[in-house]
N, C-alpha and C positions, 0 to 999 in steps of 0.2 A: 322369797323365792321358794314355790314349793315344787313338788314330785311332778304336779300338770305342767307347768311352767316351763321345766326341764323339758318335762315328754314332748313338748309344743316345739320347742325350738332346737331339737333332735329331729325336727322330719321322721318320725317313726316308720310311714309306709315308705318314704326314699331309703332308709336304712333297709326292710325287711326287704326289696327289689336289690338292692346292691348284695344283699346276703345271700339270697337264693341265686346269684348269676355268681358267686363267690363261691360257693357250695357245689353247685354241681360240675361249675368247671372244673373243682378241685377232683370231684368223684370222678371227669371222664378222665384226664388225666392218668388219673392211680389207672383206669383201667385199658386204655386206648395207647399210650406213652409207652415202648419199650422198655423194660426195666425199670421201671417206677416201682418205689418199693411201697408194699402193700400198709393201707390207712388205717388206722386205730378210730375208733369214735373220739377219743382224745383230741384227735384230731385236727375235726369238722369244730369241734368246741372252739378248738383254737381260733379258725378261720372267722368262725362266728362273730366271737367275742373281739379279734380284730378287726376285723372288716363292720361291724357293728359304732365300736368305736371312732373309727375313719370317721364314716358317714353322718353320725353326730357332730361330732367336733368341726366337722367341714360346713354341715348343716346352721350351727351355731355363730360362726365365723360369718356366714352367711346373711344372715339376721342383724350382727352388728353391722356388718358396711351398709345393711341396705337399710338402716334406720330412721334415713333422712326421708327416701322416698316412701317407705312402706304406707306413712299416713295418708298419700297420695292417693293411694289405690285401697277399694273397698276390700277385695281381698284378701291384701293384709295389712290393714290399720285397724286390727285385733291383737295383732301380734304380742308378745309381750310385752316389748320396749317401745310401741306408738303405746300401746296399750295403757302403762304405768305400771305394769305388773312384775318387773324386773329390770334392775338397773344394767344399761349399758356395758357399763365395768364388768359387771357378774359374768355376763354373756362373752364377754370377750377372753374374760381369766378362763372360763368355762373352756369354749373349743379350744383356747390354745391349749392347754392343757388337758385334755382328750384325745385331741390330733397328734400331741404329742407321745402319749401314752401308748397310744394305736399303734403309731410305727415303733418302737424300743417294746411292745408285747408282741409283735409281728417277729421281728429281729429273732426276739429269746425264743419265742416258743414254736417258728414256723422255721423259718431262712432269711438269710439277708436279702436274696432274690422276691421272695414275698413281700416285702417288708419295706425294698425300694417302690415295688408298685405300688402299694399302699401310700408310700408320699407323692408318688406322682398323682394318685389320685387325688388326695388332699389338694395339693398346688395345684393340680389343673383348676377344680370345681372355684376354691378361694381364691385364688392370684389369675390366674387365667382369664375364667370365667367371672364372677364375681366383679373383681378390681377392674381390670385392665378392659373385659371385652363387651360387659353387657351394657354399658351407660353410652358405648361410644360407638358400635357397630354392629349391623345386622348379623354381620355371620356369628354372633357372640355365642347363641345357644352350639352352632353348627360345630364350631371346635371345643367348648365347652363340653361337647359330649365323652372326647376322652377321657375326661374322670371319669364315667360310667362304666368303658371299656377300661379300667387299670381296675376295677374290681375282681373282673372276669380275669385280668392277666395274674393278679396276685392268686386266686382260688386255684391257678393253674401251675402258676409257680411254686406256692406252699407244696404241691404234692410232688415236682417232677423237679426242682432247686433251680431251673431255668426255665426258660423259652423257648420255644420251636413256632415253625410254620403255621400250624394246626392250632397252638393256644392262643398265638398271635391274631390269625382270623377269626375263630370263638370270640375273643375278646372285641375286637375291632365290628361285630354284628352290632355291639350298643349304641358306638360313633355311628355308624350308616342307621340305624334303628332313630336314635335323639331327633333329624328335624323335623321326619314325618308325625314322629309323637309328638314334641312340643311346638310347633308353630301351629297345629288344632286348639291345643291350649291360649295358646297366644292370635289365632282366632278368635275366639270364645270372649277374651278379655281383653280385645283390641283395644277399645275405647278408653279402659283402666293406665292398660301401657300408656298410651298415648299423655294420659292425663299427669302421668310420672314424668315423662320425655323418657323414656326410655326405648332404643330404639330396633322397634324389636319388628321382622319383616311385615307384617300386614300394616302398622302402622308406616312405615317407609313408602310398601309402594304399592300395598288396596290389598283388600281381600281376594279379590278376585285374581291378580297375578298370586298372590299367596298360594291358593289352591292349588294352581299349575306348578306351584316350586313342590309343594307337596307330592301331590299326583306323577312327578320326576323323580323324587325321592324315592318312593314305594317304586316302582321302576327301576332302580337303580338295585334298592334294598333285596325282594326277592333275586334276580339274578345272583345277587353275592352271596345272600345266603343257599343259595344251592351250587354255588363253586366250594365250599366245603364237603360237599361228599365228590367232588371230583379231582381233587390231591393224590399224591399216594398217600398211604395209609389213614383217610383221611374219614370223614361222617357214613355212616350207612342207611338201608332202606329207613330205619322206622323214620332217621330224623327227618331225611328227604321227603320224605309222603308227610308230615307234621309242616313241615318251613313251606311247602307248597299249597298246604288249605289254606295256616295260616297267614302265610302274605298273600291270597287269591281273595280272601276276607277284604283286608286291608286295601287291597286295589279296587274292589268294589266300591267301598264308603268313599274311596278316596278320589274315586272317577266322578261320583255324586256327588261330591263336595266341589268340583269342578261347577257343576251344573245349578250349584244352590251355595253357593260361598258367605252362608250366613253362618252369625255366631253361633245357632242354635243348630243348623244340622254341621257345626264347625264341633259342637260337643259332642254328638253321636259318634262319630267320626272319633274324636278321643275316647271315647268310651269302646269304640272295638280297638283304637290303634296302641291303647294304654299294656293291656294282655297281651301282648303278642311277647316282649321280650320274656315275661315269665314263659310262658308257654314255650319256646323256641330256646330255653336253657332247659327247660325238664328234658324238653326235648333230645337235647344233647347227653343229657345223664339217663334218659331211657335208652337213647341209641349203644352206648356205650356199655349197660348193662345186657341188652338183645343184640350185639352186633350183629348185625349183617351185613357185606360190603356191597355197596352197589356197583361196583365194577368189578 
């Protein structure tokens, strides 16, 4: 079991996306939150290195259960554990024992308010997603996306020791964001799924209604993300003018992908809808550093 091996089955780019919607949720907070007291670089360290560890650990967990099918599918019967490259066992002492690290470093070094979203993250992405929803039901990634959103809730909680209206919706942009991004994916590798049984929507019920659930989504998604600068004390200009390029981007590809519901223009499609959620968190921590209110 070496250092690759590890890095493999940490999802490194799912970790660095969970840390960046962790981070700067954390910085609008300090700055946007009435009486939020002001963030140390210490910090942001902390969130990092929690929110890092989550997503590994969850990542790993994720690897053992899906061990059976991984050989199934080309793109992951590389993995470590089809692979032979790391035993089962290791993988599993592994995330438990990360995951659990993650929330008791969360606890000590952030708030127990942080520290709870971080296991909700964990148990949504593992028990949730994982176990219970992907082998059995389409909507599996669609609720599975709250792990994604308990990142952005924990970044948000570490700085302000609670929840409000405003961290609640930041966070909940991931859930509405998760199916227009991953069912492109699961476009892309319909035939894969299918070849697992895993029952993931285009394999259920075509490409073609696929795109339309899509194309609903992103429709859905822009509106909600511009109900956050219309709360009280809620987003201002810069984020509003950024959440409206970028989901205007994303309705584009995704009105096309209506029209061309193949795997390959199903990849193009993920490759603009993948950026939006970094882009749409910076956003948030830019807005929050320039505020401006739109009302």
């Amino acid at each position: 079991m070496g250092f690759n091996e590890i890095l493999e089955i940490s999802k490194p780019r799912i970790v660095v996306l969970l840390v960046i919607t962790a981070v700067t949720s954390m910085y609008a907070a300090s700055k946007l939150v009435a009486g939020a007291p002001a963030l140390e670089y210490v910090d942001y360290f902390h969130i990092i290195i929690a929110g890092a560890l989550a997503s590994a650990g969850s990542s790993a967990l994720n690897h053992y259960y899906d061990k059976d099918i991984d050989p199934k599918m080309t793109r992951t019967s590389t993995r470590p554990i089809p692979s032979g490259r790391m035993a089962a066992s290791s993988v599993l002492i592994y995330g438990l024992a990360v995951s659990c690290i993650s929330v008791i470093y969360g606890y000590l070094a952030l708030n127990a308010a942080s520290a709870f979203f971080i296991a909700v993250g964990i148990f949504s992405y593992v028990i949730i997603y994982t176990v219970w929803l992907k082998r059995r039901n389409t909507s599996n990634i669609v609720i599975g996306g709250i792990a994604g959103s308990a990142a952005a809730w924990a970044g948000w909680a570490a700085a302000t020791g609670s929840m409000d209206l405003l961290g609640f919706l930041v966070g909940f942009l991931v859930f509405v964001w998760t199916p227009s991004h991953f069912w492109c994916l699961a476009m892309k590798i319909r035939d894969e799924y299918a070849q697992a049984e895993v029952p993931m929507l285009p394999v259920v019920i075509g490409m073609q209604k696929t795109s339309k659930f899509i194309l609903g989504n992103t429709l859905i998604l822009i509106p909600y993300s511009l109900t956050l600068s219309f709360i009280p004390d809620g987003m201002g200009v810069v984020y509003a003018a950024i959440a409206v390029a970028s989901g205007a981007l994303m309705l584009v590809y995704h009105y096309k992908l209506t029209k061309d519901p193949t795997s390959e223009f199903a990849w193009k499609a993920y490759k603009v809808t993948a950026p939006y959620l970094t882009i749409i968190f910076v956003a948030v921590a830019l807005d929050a550093a320039f505020h401006i209110p739109l009302l």
